[in-house]
mmCIF file of the C-alpha atoms, coordinates in Angstrom:
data_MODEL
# 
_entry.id   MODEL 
# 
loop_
_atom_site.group_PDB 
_atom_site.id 
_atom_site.type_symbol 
_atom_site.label_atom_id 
_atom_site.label_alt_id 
_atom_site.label_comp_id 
_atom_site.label_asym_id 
_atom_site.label_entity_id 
_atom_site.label_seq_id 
_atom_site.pdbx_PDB_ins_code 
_atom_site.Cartn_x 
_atom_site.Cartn_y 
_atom_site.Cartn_z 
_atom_site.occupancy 
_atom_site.B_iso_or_equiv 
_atom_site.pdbx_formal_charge 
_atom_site.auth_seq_id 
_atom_site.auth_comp_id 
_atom_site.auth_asym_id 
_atom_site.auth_atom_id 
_atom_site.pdbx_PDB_model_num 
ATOM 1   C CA . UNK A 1 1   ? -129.818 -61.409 -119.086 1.00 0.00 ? 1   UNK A CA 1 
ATOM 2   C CA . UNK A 1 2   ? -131.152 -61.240 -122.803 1.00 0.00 ? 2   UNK A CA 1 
ATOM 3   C CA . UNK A 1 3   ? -130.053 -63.848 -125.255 1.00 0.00 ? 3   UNK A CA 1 
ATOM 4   C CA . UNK A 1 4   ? -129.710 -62.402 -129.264 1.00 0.00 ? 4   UNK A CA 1 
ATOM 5   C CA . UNK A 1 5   ? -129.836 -63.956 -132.057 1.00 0.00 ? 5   UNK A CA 1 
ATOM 6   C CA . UNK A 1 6   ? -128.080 -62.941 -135.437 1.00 0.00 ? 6   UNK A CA 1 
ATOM 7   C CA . UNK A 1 7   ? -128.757 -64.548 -138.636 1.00 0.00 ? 7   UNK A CA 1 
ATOM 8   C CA . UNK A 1 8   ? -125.884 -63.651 -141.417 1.00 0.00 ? 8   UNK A CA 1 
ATOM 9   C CA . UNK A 1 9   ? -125.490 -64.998 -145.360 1.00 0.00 ? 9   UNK A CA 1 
ATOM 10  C CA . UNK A 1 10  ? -123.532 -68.005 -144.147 1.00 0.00 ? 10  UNK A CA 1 
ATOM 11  C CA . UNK A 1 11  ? -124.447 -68.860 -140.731 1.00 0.00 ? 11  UNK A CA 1 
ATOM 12  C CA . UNK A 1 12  ? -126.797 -68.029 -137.307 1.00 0.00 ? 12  UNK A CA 1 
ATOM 13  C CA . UNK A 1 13  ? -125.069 -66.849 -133.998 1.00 0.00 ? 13  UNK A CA 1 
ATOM 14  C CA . UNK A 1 14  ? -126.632 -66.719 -130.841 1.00 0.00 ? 14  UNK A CA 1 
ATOM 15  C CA . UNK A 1 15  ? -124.828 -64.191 -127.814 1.00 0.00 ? 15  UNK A CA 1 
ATOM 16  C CA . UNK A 1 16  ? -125.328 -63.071 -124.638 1.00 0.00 ? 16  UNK A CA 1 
ATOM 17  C CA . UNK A 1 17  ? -123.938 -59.245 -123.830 1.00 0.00 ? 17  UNK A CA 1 
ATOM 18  C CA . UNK A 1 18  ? -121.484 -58.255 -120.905 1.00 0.00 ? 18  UNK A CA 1 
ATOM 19  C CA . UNK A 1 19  ? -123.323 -56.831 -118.282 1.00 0.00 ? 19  UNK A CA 1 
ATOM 20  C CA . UNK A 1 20  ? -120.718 -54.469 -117.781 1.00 0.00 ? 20  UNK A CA 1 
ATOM 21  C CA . UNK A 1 21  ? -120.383 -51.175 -120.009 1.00 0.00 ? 21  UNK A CA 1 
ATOM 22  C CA . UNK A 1 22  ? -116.567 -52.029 -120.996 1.00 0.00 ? 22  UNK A CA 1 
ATOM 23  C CA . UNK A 1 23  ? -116.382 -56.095 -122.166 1.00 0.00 ? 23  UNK A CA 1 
ATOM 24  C CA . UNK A 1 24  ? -113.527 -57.520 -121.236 1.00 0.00 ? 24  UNK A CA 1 
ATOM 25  C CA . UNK A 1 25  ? -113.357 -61.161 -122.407 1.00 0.00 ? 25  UNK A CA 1 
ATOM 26  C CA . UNK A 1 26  ? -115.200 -62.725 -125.240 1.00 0.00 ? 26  UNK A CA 1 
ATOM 27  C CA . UNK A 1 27  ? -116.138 -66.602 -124.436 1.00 0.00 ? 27  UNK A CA 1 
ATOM 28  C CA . UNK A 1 28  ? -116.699 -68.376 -127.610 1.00 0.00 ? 28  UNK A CA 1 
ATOM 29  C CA . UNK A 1 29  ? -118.547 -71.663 -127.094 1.00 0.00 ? 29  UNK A CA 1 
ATOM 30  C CA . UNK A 1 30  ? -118.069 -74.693 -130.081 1.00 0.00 ? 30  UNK A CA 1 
ATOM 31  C CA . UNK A 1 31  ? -120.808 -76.951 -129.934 1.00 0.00 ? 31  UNK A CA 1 
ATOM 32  C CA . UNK A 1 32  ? -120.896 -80.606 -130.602 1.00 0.00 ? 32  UNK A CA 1 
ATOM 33  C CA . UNK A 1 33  ? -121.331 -82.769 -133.957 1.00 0.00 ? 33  UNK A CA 1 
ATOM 34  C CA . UNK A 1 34  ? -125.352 -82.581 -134.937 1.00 0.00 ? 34  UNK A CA 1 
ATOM 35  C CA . UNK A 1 35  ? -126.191 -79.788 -132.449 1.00 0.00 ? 35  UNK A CA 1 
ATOM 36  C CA . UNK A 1 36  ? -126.342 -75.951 -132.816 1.00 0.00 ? 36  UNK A CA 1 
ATOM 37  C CA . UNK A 1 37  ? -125.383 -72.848 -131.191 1.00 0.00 ? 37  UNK A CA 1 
ATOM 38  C CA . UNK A 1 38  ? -128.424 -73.503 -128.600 1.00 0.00 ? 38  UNK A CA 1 
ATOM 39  C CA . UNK A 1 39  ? -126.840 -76.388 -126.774 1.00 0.00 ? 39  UNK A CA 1 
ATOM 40  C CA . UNK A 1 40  ? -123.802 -74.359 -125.480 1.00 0.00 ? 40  UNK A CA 1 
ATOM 41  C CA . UNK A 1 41  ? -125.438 -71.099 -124.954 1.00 0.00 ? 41  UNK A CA 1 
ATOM 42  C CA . UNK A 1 42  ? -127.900 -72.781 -122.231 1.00 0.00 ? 42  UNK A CA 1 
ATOM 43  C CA . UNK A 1 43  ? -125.046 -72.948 -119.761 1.00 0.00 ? 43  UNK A CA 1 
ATOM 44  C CA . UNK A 1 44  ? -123.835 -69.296 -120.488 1.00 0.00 ? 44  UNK A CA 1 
ATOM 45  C CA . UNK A 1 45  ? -126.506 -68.498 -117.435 1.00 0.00 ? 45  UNK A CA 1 
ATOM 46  C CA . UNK A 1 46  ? -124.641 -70.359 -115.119 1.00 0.00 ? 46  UNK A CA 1 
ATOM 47  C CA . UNK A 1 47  ? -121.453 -68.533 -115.697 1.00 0.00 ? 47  UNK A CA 1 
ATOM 48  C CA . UNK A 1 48  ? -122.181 -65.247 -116.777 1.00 0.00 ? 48  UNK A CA 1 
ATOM 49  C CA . UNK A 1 49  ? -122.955 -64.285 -113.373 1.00 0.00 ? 49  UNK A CA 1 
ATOM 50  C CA . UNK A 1 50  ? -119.160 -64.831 -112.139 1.00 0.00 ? 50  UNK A CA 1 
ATOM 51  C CA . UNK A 1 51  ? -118.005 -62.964 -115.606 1.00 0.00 ? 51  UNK A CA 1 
ATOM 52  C CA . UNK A 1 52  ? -120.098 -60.147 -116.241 1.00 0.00 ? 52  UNK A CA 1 
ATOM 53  C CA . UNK A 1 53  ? -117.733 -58.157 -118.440 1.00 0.00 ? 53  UNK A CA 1 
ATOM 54  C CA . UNK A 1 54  ? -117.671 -61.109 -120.763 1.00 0.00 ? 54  UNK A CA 1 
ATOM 55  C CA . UNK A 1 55  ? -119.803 -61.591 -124.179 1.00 0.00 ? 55  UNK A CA 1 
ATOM 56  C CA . UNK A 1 56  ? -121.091 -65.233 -124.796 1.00 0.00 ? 56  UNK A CA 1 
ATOM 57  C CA . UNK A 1 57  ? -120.792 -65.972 -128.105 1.00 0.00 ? 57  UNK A CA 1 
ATOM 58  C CA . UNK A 1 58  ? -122.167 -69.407 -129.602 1.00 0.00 ? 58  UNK A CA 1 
ATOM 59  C CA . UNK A 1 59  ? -122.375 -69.644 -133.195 1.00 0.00 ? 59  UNK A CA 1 
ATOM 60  C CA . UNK A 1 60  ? -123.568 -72.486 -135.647 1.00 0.00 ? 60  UNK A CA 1 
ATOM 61  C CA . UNK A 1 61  ? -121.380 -75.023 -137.158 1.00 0.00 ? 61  UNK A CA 1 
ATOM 62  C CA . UNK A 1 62  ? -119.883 -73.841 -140.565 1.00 0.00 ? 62  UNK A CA 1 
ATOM 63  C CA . UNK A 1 63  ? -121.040 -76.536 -142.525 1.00 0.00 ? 63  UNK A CA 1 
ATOM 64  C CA . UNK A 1 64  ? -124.670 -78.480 -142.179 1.00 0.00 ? 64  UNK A CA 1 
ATOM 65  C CA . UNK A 1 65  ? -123.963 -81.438 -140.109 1.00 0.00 ? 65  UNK A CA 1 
ATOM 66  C CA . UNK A 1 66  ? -123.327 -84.412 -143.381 1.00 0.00 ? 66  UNK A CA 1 
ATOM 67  C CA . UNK A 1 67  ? -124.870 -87.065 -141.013 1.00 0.00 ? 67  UNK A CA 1 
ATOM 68  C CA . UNK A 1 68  ? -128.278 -86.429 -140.530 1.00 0.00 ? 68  UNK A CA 1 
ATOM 69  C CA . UNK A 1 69  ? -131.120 -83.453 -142.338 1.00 0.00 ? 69  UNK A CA 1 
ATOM 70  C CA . UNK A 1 70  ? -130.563 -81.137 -139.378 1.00 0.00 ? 70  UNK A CA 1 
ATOM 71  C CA . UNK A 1 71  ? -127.552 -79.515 -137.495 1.00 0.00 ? 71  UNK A CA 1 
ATOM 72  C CA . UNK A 1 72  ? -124.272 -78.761 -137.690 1.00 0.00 ? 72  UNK A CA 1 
ATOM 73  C CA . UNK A 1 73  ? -120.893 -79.280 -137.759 1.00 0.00 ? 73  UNK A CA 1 
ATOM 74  C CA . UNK A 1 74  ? -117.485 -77.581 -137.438 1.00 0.00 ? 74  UNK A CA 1 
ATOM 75  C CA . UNK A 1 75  ? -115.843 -80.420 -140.133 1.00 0.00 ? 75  UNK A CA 1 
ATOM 76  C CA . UNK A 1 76  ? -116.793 -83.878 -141.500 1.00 0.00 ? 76  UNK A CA 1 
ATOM 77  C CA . UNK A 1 77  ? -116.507 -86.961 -139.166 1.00 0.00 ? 77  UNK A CA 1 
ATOM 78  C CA . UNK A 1 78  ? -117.836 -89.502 -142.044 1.00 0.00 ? 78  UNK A CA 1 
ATOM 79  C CA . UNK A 1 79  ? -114.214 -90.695 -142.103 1.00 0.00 ? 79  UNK A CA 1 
ATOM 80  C CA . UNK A 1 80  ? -112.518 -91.237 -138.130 1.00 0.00 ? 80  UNK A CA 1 
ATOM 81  C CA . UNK A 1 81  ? -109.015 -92.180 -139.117 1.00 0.00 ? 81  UNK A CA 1 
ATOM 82  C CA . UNK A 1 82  ? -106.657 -89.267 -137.424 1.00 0.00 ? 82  UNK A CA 1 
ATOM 83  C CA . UNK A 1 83  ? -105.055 -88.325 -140.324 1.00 0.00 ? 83  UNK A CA 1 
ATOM 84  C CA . UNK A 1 84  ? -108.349 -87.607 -141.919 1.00 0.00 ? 84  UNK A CA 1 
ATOM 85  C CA . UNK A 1 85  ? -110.147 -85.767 -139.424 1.00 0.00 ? 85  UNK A CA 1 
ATOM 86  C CA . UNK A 1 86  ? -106.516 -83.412 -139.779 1.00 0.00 ? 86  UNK A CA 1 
ATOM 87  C CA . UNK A 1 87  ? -106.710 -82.971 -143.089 1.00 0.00 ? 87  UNK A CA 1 
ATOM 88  C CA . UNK A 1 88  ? -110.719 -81.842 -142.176 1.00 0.00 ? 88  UNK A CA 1 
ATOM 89  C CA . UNK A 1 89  ? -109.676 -78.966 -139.243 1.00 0.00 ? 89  UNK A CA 1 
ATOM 90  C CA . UNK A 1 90  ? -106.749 -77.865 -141.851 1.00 0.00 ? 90  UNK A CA 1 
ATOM 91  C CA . UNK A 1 91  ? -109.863 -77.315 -144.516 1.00 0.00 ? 91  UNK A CA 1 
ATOM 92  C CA . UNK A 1 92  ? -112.074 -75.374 -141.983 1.00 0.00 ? 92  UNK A CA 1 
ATOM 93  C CA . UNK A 1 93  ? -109.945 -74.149 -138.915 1.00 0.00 ? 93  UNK A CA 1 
ATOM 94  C CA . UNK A 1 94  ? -109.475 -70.982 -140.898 1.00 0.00 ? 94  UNK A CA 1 
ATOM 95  C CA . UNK A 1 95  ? -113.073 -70.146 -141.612 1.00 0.00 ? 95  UNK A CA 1 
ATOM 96  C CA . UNK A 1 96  ? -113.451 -70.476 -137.963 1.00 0.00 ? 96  UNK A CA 1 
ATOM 97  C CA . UNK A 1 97  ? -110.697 -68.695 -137.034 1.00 0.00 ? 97  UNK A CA 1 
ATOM 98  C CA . UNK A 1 98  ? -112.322 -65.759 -139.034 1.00 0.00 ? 98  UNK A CA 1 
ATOM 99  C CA . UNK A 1 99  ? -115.526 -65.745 -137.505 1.00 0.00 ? 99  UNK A CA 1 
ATOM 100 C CA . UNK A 1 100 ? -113.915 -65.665 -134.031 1.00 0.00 ? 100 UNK A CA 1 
ATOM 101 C CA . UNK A 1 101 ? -111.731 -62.619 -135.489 1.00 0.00 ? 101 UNK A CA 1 
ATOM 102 C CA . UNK A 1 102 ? -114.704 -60.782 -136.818 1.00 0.00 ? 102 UNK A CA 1 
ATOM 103 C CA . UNK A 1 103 ? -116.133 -60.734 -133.832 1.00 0.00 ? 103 UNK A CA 1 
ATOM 104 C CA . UNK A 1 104 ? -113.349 -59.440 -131.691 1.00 0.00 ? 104 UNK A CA 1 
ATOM 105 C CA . UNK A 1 105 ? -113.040 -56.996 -133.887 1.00 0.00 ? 105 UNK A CA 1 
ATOM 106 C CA . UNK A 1 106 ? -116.532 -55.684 -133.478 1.00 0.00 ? 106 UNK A CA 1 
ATOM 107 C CA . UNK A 1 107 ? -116.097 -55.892 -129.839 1.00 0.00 ? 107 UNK A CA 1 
ATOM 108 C CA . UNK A 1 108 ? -112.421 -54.666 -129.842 1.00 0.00 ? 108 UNK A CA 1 
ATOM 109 C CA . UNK A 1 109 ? -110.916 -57.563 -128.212 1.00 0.00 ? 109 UNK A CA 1 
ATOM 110 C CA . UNK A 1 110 ? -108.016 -59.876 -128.775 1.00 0.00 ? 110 UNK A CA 1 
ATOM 111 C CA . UNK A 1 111 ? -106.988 -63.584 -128.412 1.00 0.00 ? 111 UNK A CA 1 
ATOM 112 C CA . UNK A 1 112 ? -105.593 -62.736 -125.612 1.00 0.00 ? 112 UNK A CA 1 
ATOM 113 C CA . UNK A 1 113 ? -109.001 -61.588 -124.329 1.00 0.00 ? 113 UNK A CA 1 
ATOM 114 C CA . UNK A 1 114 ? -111.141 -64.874 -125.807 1.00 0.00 ? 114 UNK A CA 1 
ATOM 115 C CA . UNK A 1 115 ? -111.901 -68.165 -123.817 1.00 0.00 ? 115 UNK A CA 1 
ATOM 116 C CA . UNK A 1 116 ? -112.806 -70.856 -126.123 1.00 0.00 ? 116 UNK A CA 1 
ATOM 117 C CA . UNK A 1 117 ? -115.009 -73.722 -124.962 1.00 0.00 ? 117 UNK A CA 1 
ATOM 118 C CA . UNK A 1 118 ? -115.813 -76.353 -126.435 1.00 0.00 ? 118 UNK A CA 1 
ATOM 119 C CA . UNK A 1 119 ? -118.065 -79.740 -126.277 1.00 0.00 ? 119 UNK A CA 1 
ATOM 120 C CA . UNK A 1 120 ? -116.970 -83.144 -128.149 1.00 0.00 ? 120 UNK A CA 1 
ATOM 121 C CA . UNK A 1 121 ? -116.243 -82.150 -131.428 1.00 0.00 ? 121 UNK A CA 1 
ATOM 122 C CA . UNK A 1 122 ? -116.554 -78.817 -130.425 1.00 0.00 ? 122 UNK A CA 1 
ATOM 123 C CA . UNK A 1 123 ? -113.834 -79.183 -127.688 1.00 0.00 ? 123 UNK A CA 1 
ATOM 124 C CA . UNK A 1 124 ? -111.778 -81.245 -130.255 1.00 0.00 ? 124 UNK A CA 1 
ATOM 125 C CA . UNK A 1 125 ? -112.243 -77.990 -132.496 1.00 0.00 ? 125 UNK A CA 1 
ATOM 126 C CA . UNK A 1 126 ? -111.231 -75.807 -129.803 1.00 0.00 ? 126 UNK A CA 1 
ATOM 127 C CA . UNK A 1 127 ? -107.796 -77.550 -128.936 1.00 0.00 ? 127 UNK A CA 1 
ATOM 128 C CA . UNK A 1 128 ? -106.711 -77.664 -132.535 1.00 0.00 ? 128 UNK A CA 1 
ATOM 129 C CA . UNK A 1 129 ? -107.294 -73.985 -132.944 1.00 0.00 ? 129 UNK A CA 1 
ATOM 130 C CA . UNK A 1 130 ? -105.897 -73.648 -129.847 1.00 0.00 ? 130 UNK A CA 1 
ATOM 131 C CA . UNK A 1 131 ? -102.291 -75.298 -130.778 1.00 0.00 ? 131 UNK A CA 1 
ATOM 132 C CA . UNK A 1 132 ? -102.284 -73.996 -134.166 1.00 0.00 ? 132 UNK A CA 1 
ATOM 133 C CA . UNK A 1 133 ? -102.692 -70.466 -133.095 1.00 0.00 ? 133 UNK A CA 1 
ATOM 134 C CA . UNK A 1 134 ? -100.724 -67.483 -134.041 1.00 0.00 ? 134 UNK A CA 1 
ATOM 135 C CA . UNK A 1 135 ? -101.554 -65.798 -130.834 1.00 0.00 ? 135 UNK A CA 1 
ATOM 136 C CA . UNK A 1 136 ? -102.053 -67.532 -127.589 1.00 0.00 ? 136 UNK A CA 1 
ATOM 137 C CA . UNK A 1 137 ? -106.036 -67.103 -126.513 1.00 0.00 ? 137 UNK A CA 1 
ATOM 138 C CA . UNK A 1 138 ? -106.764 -66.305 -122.730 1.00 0.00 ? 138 UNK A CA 1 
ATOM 139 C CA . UNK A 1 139 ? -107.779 -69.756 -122.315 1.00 0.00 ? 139 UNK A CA 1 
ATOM 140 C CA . UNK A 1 140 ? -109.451 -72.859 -123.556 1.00 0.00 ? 140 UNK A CA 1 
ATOM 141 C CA . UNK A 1 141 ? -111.673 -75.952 -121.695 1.00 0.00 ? 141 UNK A CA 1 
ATOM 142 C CA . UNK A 1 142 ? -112.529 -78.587 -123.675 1.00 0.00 ? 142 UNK A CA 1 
ATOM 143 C CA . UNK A 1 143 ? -115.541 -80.615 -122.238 1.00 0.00 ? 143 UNK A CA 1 
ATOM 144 C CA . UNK A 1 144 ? -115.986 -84.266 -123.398 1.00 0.00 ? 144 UNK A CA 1 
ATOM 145 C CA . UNK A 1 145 ? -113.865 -84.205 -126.700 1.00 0.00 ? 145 UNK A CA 1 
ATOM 146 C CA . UNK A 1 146 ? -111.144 -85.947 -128.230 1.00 0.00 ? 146 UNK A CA 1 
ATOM 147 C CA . UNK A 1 147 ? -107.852 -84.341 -129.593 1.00 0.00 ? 147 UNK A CA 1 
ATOM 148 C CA . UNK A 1 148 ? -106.417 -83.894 -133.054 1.00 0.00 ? 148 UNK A CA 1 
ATOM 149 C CA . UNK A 1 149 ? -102.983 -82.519 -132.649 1.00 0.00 ? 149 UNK A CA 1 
ATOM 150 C CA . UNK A 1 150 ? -102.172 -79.855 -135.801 1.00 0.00 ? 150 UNK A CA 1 
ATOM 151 C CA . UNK A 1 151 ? -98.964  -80.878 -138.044 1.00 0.00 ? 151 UNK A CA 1 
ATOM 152 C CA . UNK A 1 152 ? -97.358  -77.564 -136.933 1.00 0.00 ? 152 UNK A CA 1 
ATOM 153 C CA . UNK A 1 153 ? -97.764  -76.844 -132.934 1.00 0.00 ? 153 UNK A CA 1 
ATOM 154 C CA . UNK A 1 154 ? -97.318  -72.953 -133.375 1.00 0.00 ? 154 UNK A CA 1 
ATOM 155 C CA . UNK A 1 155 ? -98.602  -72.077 -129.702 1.00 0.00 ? 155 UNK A CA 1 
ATOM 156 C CA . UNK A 1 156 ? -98.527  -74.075 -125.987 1.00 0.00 ? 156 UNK A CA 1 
ATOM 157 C CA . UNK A 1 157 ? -99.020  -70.989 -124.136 1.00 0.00 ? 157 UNK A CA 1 
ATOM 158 C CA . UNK A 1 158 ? -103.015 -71.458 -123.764 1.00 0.00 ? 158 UNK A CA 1 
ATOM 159 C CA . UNK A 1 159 ? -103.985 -72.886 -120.404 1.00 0.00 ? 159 UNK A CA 1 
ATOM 160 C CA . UNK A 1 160 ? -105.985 -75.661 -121.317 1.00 0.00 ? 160 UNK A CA 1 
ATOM 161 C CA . UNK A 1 161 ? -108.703 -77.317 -119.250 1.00 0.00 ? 161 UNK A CA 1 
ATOM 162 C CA . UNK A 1 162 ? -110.136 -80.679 -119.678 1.00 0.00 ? 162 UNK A CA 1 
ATOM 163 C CA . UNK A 1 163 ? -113.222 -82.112 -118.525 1.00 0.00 ? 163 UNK A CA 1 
ATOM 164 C CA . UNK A 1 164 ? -115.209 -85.323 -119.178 1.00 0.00 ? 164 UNK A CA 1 
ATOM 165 C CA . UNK A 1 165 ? -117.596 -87.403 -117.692 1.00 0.00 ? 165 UNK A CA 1 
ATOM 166 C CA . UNK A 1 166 ? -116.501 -91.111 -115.991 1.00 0.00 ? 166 UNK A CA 1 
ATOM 167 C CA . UNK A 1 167 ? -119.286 -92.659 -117.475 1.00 0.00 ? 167 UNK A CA 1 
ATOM 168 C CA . UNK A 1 168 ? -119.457 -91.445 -121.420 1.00 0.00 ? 168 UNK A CA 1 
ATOM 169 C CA . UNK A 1 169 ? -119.583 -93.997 -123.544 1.00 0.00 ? 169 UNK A CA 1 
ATOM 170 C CA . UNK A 1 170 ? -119.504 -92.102 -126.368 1.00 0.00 ? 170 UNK A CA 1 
ATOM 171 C CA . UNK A 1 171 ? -116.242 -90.561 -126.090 1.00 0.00 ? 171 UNK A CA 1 
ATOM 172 C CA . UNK A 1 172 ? -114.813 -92.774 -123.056 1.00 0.00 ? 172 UNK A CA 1 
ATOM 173 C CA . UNK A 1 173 ? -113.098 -90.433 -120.501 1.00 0.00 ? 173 UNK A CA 1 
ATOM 174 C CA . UNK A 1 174 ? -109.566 -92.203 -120.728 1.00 0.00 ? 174 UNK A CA 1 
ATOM 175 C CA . UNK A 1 175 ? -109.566 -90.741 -124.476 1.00 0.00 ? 175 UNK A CA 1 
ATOM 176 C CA . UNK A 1 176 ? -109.239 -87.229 -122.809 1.00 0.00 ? 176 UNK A CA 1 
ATOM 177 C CA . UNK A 1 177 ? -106.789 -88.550 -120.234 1.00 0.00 ? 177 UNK A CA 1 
ATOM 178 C CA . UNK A 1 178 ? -104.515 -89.091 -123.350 1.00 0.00 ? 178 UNK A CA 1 
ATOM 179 C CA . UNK A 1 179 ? -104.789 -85.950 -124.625 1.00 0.00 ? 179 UNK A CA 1 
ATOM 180 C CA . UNK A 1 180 ? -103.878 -84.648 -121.050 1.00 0.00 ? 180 UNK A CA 1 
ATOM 181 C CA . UNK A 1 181 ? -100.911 -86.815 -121.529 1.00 0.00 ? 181 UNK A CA 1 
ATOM 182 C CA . UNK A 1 182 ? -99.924  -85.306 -124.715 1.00 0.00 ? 182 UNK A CA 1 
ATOM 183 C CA . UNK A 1 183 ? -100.786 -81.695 -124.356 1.00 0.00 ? 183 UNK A CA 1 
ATOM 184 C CA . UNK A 1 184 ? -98.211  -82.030 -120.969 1.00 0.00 ? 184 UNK A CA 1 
ATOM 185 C CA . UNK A 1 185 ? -95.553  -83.391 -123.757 1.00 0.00 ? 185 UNK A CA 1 
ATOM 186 C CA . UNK A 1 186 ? -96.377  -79.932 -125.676 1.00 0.00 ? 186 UNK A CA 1 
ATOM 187 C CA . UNK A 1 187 ? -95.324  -78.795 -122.178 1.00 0.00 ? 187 UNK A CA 1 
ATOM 188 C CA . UNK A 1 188 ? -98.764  -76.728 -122.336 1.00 0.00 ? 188 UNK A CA 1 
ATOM 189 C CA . UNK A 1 189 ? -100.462 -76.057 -119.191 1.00 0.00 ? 189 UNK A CA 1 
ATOM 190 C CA . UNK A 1 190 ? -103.310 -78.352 -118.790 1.00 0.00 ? 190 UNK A CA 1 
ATOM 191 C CA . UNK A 1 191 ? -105.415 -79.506 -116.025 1.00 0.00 ? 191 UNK A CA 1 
ATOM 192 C CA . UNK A 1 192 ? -107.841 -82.530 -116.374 1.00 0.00 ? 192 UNK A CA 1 
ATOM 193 C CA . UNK A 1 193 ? -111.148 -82.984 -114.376 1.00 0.00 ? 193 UNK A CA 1 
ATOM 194 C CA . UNK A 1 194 ? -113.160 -86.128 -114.438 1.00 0.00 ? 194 UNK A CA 1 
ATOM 195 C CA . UNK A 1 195 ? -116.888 -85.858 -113.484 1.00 0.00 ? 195 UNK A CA 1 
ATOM 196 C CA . UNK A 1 196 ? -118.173 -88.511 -111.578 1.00 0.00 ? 196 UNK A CA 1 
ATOM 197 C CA . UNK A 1 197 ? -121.484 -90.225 -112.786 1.00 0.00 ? 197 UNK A CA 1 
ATOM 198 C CA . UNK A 1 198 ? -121.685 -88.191 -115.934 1.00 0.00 ? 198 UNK A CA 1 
ATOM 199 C CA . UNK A 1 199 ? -122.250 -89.483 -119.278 1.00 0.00 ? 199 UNK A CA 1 
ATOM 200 C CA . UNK A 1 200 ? -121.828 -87.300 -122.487 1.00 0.00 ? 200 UNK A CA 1 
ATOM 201 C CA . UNK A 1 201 ? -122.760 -84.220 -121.005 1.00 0.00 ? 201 UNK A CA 1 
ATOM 202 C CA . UNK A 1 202 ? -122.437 -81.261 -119.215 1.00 0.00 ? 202 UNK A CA 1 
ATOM 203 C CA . UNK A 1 203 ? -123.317 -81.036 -115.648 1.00 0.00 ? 203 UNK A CA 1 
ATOM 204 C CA . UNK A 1 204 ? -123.027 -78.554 -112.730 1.00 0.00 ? 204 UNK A CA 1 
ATOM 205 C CA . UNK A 1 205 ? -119.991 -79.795 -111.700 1.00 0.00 ? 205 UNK A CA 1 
ATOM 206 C CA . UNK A 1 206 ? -118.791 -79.937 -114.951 1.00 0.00 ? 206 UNK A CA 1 
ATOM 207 C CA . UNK A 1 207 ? -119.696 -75.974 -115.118 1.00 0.00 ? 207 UNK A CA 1 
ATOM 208 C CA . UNK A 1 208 ? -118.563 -75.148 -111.925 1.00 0.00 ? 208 UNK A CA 1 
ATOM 209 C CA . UNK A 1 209 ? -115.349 -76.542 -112.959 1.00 0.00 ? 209 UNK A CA 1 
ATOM 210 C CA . UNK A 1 210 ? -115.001 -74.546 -115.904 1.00 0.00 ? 210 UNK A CA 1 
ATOM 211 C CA . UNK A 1 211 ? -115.761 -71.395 -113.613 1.00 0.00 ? 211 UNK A CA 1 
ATOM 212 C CA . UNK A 1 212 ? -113.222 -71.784 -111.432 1.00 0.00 ? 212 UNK A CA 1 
ATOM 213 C CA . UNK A 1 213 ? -111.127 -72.403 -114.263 1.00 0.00 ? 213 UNK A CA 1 
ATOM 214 C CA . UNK A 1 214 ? -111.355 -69.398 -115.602 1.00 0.00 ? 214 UNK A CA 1 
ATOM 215 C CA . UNK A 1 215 ? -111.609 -67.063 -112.396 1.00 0.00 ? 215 UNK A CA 1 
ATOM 216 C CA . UNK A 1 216 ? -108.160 -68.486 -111.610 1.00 0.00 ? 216 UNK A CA 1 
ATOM 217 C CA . UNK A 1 217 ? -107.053 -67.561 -115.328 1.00 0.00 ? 217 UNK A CA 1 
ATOM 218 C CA . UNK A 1 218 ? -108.468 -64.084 -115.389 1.00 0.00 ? 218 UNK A CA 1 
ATOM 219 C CA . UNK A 1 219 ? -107.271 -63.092 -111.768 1.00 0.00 ? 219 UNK A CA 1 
ATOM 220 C CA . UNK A 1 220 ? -103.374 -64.003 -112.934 1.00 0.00 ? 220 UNK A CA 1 
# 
């Protein structure tokens, strides 16, 4: 397994190549508030081995993170109200959107072909990109993160996965409970995992979860 790293104008990407000579799936992995492409792409080595026609793909936030001299972030949490942090994915879902596109394009693959995962505001990302989509992706696992629902719910055929740690304080788990409850309302497919003594993090079972997720997803 090699790990690449591409720097563009606008922003740094770090992947991992199928092993396979035809890739089938493209994984696309949203990092948290603050972090970087590096903090999701350490746990494509404990899946890649159970998906080796897939391409890991973990890019930077598209915007420097506005709380702190280093990171990034996918959209501005200086403001928490709901209606806010809409009005924030509305601004910069599409940018996002676009870098996911460009890169199934160079890979010849399709939503219907792309897994997005995502942690805290990453997974928050990848649910409202999720239920604002034109076309429905493969899949999409949200780990840790809290849900903004889009004004206009365009697609509920994504399975969704959500997993969070019993003990996070920092999103607390029964946040992600309630957008289980709501995504079932959507009458989207969901399933909801919680990790026993796990803070705001990602563990093994957390991973192994996701894995099994997906194996069931790709085999259908």
């Amino acid at each position: 397994m090699s790990i690449f790293f591409i720097r563009t104008e606008k922003m740094s990407q770090l992947e991992i190549a199928s092993k396979e000579s035809e890739t089938k799936q493209l994984i696309v992995m949203l990092h948290g508030v603050g972090s970087n492409g590096h903090d999701l792409i350490s746990i494509a080595p404990f899946m890649q081995p159970y998906f080796l026609a897939a391409h890991f793909f973990a890019p930077n936030g598209i915007e420097q993170y506005d709380g702190a001299l280093y990171g990034y972030q996918w959209f501005s949490l200086k403001q928490r109200d709901p209606e806010i942090l809409r009005i924030e994915l509305e601004r910069t879902s599409p940018l996002i959107i676009d870098l996911i596109n460009q890169k199934q394009k160079q890979l010849g693959l399709t939503n219907q072909d792309t897994i997005l995962i995502g942690f805290s505001q990453g997974a928050m990302t990848s649910i409202y990109l999720t239920l604002s989509a034109k076309i429905p992706f493969k899949a999409t696992i949200g780990f840790s993160g809290a849900m903004v629902s889009p004004k206009l719910i365009t697609c509920t055929a994504t399975p969704i996965c959500l997993i969070h740690g019993r003990e996070d304080t920092v999103i607390p788990c029964d946040i992600s409970l309630n957008s289980y409850q709501i995504l079932q309302s959507y009458n989207v497919k969901v399933e909801h995992y919680l990790i026993d003594n796990l803070t705001h993090s990602i563990d093994m079972n957390g991973i192994n979860t996701a894995n099994n997720f997906i194996k069931r997803i790709i085999s259908i």
